[in-house]
LOPAPA-987914 format. One record per atom (N, C-alpha, C): residue number from 0; residue in three letters; atom name; x, y, z. Coordinates in nm, 2 decimals, always signed. Layout:
<recs>
NUM:ALA:CA:X:Y:Z
...
</recs>
This chain:
<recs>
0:UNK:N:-6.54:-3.45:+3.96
0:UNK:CA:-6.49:-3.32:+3.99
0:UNK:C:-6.50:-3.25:+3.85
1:UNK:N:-6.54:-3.13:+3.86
1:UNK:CA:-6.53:-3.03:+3.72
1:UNK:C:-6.43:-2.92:+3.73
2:UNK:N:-6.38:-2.91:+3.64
2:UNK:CA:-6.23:-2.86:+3.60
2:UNK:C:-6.31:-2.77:+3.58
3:UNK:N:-6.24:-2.61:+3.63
3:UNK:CA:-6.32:-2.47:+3.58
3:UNK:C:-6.21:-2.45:+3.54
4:UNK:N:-6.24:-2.41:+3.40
4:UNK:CA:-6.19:-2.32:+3.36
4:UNK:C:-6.15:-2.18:+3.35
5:UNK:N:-6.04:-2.16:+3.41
5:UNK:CA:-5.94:-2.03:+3.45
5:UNK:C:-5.91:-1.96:+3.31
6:UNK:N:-5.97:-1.83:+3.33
6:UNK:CA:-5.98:-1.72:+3.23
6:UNK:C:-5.82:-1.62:+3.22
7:UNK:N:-5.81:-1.63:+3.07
7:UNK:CA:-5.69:-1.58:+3.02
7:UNK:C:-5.68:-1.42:+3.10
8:UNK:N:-5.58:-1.41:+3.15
8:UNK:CA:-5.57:-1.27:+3.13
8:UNK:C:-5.46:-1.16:+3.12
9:UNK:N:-5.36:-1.27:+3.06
9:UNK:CA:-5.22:-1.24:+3.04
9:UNK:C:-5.29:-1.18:+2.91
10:UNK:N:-5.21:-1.10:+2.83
10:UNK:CA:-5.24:-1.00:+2.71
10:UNK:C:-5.14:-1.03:+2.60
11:UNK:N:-5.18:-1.09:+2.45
11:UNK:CA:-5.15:-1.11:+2.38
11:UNK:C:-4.99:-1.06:+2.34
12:UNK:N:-4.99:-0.93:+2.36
12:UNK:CA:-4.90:-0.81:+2.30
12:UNK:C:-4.77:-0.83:+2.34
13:UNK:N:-4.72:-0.86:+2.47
13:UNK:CA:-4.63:-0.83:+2.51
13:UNK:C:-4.49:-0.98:+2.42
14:UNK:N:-4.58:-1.07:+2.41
14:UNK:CA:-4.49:-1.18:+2.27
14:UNK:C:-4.44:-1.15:+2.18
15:UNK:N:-4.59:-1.05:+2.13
15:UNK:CA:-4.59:-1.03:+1.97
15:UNK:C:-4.45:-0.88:+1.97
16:UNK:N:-4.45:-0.79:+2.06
16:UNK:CA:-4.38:-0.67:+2.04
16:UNK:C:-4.24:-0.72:+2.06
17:UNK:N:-4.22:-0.86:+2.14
17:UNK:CA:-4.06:-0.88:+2.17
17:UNK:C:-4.04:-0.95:+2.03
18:UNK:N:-4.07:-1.03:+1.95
18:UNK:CA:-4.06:-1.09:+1.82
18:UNK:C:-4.06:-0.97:+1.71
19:UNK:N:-4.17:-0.88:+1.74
19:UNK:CA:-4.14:-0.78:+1.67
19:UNK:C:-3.97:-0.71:+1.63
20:UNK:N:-3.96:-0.73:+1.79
20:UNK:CA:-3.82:-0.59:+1.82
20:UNK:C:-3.74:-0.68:+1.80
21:UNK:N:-3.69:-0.81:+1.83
21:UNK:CA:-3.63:-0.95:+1.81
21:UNK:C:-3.58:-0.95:+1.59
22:UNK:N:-3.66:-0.91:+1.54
22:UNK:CA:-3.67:-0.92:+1.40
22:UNK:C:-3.64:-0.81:+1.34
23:UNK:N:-3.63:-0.64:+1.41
23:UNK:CA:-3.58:-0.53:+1.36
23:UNK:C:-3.44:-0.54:+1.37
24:UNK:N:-3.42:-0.61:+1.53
24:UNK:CA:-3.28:-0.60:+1.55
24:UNK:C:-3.17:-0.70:+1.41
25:UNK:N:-3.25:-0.82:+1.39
25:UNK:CA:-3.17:-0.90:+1.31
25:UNK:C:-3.19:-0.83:+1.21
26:UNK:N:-3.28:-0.78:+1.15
26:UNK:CA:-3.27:-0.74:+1.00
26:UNK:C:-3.18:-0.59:+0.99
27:UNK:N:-3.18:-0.51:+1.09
27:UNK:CA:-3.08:-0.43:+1.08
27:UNK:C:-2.97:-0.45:+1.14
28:UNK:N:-2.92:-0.53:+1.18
28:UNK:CA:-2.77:-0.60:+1.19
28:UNK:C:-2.71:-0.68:+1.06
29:UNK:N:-2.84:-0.77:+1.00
29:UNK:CA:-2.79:-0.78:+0.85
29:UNK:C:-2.77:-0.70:+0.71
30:UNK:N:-2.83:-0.55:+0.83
30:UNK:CA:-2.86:-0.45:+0.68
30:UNK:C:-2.70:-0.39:+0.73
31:UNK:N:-2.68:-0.38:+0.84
31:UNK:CA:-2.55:-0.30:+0.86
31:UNK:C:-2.45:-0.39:+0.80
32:UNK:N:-2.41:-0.50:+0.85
32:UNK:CA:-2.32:-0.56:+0.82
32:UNK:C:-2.28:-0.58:+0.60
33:UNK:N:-2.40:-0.60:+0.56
33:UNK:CA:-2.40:-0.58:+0.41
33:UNK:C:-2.37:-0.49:+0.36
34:UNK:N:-2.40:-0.37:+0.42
34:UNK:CA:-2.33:-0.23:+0.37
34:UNK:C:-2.18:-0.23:+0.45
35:UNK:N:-2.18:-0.25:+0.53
35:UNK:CA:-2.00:-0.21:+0.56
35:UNK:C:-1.92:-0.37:+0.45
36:UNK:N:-1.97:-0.45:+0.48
36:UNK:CA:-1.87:-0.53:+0.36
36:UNK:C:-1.89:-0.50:+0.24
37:UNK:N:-1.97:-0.40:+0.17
37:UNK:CA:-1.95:-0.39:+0.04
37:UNK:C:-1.86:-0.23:+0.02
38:UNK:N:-1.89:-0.14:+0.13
38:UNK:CA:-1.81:-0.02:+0.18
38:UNK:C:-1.66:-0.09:+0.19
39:UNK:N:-1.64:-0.14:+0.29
39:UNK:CA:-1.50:-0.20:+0.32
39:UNK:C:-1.41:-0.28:+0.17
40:UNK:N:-1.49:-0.34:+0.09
40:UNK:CA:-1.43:-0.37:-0.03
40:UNK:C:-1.42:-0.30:-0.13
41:UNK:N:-1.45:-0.20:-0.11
41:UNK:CA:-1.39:-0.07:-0.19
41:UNK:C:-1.32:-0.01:-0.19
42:UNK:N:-1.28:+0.04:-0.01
42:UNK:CA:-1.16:+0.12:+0.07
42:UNK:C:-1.03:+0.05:-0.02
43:UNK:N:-0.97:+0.16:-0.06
43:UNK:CA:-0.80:+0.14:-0.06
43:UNK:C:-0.71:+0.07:+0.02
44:UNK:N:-0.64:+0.01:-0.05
44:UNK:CA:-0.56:-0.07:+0.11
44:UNK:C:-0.44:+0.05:+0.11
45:UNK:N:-0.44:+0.08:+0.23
45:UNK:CA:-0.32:+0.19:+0.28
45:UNK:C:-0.18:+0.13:+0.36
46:UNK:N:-0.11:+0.20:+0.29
46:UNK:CA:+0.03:+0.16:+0.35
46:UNK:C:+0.04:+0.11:+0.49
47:UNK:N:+0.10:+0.11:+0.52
47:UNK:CA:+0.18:+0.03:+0.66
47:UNK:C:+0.21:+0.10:+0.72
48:UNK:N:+0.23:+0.14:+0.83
48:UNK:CA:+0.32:+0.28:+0.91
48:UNK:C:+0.46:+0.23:+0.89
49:UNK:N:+0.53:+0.40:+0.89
49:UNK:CA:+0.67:+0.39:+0.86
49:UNK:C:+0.80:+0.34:+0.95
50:UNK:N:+0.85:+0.34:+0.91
50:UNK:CA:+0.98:+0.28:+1.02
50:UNK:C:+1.01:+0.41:+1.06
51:UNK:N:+1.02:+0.42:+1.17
51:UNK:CA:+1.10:+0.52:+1.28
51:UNK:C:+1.22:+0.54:+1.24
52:UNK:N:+1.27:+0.66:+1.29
52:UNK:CA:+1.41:+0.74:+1.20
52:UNK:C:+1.52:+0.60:+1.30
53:UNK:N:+1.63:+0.57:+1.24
53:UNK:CA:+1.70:+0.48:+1.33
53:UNK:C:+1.65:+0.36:+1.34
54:UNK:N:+1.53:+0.29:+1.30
54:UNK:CA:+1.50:+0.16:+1.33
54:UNK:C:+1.58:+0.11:+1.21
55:UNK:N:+1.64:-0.07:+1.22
55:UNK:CA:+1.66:-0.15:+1.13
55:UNK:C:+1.55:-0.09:+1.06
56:UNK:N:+1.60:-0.15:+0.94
56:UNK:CA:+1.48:-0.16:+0.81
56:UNK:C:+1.53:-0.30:+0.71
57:UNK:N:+1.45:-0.41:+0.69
57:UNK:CA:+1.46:-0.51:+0.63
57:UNK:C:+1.45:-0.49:+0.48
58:UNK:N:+1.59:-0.45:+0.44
58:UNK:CA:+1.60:-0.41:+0.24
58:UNK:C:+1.53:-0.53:+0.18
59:UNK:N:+1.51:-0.65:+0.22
59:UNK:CA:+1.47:-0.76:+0.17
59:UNK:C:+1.32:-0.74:+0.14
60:UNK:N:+1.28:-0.72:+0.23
60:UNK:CA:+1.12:-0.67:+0.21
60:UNK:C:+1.09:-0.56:+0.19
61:UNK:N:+1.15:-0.42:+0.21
61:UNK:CA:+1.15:-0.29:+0.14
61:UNK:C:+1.12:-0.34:-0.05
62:UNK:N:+1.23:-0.35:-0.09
62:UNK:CA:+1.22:-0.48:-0.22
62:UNK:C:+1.12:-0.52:-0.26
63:UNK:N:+1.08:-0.61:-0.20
63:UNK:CA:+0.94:-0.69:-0.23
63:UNK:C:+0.82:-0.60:-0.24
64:UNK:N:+0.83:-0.50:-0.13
64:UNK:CA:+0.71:-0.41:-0.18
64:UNK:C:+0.72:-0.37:-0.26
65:UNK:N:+0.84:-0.26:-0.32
65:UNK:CA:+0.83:-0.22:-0.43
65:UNK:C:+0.84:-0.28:-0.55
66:UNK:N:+0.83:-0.39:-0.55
66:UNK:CA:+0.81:-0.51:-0.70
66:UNK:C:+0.94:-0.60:-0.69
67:UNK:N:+1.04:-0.57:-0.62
67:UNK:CA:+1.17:-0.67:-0.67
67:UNK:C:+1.08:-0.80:-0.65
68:UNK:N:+1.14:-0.87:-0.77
68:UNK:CA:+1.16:-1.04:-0.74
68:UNK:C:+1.28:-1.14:-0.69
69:UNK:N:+1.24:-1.21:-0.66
69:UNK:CA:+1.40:-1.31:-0.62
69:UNK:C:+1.46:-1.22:-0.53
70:UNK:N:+1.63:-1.24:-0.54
70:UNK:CA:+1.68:-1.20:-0.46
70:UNK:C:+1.72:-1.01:-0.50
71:UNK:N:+1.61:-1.01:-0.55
71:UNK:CA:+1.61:-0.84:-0.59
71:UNK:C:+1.77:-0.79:-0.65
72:UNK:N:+1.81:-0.86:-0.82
72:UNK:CA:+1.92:-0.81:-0.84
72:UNK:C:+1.86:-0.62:-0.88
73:UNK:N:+1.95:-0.53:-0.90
73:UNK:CA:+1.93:-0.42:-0.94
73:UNK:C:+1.84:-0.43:-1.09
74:UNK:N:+1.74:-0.36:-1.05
74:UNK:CA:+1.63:-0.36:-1.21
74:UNK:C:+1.74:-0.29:-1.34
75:UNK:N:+1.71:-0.37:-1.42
75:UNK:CA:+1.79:-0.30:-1.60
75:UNK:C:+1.77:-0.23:-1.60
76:UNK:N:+1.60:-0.19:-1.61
76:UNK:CA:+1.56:-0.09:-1.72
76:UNK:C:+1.57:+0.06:-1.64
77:UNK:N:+1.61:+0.06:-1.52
77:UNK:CA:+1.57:+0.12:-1.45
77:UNK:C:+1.66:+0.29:-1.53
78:UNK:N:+1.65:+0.39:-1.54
78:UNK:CA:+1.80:+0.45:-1.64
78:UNK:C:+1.82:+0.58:-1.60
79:UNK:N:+1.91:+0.65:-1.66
79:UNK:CA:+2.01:+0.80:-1.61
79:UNK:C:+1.98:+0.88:-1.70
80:UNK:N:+2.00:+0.99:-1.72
80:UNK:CA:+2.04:+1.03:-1.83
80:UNK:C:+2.18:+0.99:-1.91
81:UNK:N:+2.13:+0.96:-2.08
81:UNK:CA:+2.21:+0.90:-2.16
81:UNK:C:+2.36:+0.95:-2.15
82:UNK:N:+2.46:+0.92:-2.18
82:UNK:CA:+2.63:+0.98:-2.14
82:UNK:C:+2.68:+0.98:-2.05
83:UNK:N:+2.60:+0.99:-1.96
83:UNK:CA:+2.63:+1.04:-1.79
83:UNK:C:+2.72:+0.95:-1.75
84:UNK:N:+2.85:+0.93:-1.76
84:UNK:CA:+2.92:+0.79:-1.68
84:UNK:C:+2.89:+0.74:-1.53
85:UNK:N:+2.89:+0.88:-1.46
85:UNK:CA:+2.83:+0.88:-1.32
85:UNK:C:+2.67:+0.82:-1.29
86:UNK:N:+2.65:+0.81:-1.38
86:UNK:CA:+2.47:+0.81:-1.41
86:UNK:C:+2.45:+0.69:-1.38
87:UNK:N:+2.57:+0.62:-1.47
87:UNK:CA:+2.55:+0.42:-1.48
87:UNK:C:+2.62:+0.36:-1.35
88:UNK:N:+2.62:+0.46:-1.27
88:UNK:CA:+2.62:+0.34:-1.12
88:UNK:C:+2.51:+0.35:-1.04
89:UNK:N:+2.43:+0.43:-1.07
89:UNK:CA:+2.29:+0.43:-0.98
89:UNK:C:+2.20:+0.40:-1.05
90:UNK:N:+2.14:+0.30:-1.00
90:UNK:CA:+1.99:+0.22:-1.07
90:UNK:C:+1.84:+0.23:-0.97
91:UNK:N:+1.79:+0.23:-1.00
91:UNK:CA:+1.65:+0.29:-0.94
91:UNK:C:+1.56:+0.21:-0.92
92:UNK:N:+1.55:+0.11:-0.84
92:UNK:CA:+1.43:-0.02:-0.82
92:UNK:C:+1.27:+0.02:-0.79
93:UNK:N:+1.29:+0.13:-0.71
93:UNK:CA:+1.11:+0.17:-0.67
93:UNK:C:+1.18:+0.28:-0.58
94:UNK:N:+1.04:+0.34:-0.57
94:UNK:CA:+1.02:+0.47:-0.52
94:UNK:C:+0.93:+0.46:-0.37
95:UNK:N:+0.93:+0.55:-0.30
95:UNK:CA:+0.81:+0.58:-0.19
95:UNK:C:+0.78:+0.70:-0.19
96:UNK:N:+0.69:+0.77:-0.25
96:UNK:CA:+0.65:+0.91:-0.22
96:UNK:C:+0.54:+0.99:-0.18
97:UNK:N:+0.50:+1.09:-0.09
97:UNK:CA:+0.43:+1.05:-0.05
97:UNK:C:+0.44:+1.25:+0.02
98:UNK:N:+0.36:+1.29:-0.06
98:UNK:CA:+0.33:+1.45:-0.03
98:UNK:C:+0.33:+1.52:+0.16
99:UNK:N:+0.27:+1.41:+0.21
99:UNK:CA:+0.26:+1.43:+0.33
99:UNK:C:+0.40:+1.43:+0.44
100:UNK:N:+0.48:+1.32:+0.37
100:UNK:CA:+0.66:+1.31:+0.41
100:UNK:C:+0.71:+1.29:+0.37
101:UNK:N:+0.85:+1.27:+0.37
101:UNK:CA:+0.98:+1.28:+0.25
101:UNK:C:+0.98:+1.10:+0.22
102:UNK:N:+1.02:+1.11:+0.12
102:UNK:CA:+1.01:+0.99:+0.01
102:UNK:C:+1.13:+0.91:+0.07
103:UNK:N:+1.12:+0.78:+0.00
103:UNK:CA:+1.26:+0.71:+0.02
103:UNK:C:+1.24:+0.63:-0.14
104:UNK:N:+1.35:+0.55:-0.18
104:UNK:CA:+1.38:+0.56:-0.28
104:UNK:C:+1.48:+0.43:-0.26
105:UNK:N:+1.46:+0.35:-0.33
105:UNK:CA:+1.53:+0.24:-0.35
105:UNK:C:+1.62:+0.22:-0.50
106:UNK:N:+1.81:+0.20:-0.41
106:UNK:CA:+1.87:+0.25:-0.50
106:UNK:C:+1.99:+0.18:-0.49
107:UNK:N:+2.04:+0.07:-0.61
107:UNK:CA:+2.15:+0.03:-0.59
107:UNK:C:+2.30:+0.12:-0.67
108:UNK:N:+2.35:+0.10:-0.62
108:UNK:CA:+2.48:+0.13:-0.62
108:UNK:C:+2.59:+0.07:-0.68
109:UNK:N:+2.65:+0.09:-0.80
109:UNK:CA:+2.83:+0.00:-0.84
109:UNK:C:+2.73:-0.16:-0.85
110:UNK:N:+2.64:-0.16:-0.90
110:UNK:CA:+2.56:-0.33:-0.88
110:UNK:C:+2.57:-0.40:-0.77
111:UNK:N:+2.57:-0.33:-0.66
111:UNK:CA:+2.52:-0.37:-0.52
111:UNK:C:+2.36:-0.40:-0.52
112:UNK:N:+2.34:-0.49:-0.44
112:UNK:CA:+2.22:-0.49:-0.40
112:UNK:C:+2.14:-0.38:-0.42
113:UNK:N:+2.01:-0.32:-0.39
113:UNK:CA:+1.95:-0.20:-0.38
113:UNK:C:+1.92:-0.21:-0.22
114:UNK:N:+1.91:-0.04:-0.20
114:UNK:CA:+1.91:-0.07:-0.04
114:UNK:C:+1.82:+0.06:-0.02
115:UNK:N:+1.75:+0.09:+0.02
115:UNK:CA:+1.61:+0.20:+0.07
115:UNK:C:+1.71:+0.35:+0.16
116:UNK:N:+1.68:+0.46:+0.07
116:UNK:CA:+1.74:+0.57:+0.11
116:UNK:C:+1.66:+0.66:+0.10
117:UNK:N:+1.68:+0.75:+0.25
117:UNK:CA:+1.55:+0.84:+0.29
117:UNK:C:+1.59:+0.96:+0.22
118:UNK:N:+1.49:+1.08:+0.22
118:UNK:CA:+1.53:+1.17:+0.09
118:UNK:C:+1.63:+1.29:+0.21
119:UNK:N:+1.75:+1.32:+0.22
119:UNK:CA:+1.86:+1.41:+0.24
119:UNK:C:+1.97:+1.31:+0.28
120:UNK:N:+1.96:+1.17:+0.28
120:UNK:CA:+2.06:+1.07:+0.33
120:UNK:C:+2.19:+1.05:+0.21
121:UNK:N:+2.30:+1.05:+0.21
121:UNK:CA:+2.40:+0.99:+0.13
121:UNK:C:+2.36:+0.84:+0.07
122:UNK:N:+2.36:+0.87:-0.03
122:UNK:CA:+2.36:+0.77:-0.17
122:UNK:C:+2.48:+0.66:-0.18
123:UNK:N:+2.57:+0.79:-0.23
123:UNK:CA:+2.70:+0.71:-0.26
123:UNK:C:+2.82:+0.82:-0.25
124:UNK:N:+2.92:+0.86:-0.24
124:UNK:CA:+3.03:+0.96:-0.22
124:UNK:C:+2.99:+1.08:-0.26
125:UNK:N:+2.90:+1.16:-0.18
125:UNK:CA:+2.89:+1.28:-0.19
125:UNK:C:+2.77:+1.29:-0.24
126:UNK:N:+2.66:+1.23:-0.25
126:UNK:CA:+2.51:+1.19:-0.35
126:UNK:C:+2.44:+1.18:-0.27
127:UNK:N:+2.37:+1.31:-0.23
127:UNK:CA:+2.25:+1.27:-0.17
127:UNK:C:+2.10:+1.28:-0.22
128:UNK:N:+2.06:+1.21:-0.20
128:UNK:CA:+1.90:+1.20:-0.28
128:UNK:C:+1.83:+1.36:-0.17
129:UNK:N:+1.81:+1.41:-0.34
129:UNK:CA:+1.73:+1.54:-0.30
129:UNK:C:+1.58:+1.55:-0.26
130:UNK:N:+1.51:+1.44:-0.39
130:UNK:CA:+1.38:+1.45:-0.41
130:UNK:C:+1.31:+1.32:-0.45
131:UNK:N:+1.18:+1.29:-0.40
131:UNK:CA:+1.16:+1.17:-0.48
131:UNK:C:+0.99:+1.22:-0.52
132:UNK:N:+1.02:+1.15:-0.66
132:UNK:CA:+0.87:+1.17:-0.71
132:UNK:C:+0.83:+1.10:-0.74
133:UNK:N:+0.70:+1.06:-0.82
133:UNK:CA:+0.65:+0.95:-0.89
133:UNK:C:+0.71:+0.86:-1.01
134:UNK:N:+0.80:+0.78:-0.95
134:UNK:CA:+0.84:+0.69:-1.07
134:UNK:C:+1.01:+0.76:-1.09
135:UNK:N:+1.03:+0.81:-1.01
135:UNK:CA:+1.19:+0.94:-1.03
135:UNK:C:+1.22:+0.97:-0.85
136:UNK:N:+1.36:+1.00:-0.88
136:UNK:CA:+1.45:+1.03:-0.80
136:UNK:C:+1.55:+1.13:-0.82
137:UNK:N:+1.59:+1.20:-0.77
137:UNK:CA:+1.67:+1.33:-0.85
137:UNK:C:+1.81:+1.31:-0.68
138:UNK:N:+1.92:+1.30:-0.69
138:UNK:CA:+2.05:+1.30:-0.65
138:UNK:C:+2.10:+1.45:-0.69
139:UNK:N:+2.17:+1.47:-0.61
139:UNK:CA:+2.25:+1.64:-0.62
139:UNK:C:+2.37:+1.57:-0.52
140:UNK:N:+2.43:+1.64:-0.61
140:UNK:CA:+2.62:+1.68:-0.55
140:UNK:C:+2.69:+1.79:-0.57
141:UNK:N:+2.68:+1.86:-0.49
141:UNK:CA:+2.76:+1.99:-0.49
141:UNK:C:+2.72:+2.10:-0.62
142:UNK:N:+2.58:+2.11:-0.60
142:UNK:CA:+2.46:+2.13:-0.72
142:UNK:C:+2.43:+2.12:-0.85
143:UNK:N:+2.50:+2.02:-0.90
143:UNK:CA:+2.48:+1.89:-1.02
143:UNK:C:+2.34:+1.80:-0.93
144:UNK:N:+2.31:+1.79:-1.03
144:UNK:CA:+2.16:+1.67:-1.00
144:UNK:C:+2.18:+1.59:-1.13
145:UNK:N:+2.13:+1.49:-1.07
145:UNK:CA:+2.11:+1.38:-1.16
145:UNK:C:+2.00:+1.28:-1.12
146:UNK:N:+1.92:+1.25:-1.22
146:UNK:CA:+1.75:+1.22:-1.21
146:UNK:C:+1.77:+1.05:-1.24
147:UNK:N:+1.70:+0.96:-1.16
147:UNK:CA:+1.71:+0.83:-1.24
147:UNK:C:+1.53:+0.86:-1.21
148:UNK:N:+1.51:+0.76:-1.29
148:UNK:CA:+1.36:+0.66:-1.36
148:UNK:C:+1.33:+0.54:-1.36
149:UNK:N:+1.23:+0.53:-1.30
149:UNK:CA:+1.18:+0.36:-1.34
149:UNK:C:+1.12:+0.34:-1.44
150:UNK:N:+1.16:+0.20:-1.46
150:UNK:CA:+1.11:+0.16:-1.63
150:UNK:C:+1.02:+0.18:-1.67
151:UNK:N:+0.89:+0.24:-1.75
151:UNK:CA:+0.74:+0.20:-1.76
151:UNK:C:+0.68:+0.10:-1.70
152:UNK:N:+0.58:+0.09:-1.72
152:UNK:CA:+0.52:+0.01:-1.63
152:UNK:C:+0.45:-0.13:-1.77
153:UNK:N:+0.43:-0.23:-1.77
153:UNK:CA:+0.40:-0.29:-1.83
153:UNK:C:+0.29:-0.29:-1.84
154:UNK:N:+0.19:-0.29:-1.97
154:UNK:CA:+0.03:-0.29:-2.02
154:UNK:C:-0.02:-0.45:-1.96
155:UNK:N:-0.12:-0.38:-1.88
155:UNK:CA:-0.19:-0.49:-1.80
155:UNK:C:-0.22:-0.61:-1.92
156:UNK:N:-0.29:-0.74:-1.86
156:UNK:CA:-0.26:-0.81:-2.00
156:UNK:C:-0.44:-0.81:-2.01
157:UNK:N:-0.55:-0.84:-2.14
157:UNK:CA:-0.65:-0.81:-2.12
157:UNK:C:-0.74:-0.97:-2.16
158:UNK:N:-0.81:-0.96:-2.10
158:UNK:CA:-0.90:-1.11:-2.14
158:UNK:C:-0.98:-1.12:-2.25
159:UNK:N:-1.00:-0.97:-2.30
159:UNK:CA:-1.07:-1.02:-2.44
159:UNK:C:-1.22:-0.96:-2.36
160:UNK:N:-1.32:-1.00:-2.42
160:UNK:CA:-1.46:-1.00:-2.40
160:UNK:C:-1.53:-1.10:-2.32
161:UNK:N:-1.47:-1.17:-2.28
161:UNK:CA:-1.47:-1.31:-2.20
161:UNK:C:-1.53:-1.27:-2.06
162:UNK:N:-1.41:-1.18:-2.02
162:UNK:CA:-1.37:-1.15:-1.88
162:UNK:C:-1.33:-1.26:-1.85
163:UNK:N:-1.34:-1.26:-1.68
163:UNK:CA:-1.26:-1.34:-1.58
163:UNK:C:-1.35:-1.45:-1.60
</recs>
């Protein structure tokens, strides 16, 4: 018996164009992905959403964001204007400020804990935090103000020529 040979007539192309389109798709899935993780490691990391007016609020971690360590005693350096007797009961841990809404302001009291105070809220007997700015807080009482400060900030530490 002789085998005839049955003539091709499926068409080359229709392999070659799915491998084609098979290899645009991978290579522009790897071109996307390389650009958004080098984009995305650049983005700022952005705050948290805020606590709602009336929610608890955990001072323990309020704290921690703003730099306290340990059990967050009230920062030293944190200071008043010099004389001020009134001045040396309010100490200044960190700030939140934030052009778009009213600041809060972390602020201990008589060497209490520090505890997070929104800006028109009572402080301490008659002290309500007026304003909060970058690194400052300004209190008014019966229109006396009194401004606290946070310490400077410490000079990063440097590696020399080395680098990392």
């Amino acid at each position: 018996m002789i085998m005839r040979r049955m003539p091709l007539t499926a068409s080359p192309w229709p392999p070659r164009l799915a491998a084609l389109l098979l290899s645009a798709a991978a290579a522009g899935s790897a071109a996307y992905w390389a650009l958004h993780w080098r984009v995305a490691s650049e983005l700022p990391v952005s705050a948290g959403p805020v606590a709602a007016a009336g929610a608890e609020v955990d001072t323990t971690a309020v704290a921690r964001a703003l730099g306290a360590s340990g059990a967050f005693a009230p920062a030293t350096g944190a200071t008043a204007p010099a004389g001020d007797v009134e001045a040396a009961r309010f100490v200044l841990s960190g700030v939140v400020a934030d052009a778009s809404a009213p600041g809060r302001a972390l602020i201990a009291v008589d060497g209490k804990p520090a505890k997070p105070v929104a800006v028109g809220a009572v402080v301490a007997e008659g002290w309500t935090l007026h304003r909060v700015e970058a690194r400052r807080a300004v209190l008014r009482r019966n229109g006396a103000e009194l401004e606290l400060q946070l310490p400077p900030l410490p000079q990063p530490v440097s590696m020399g020529k080395k680098g990392l």
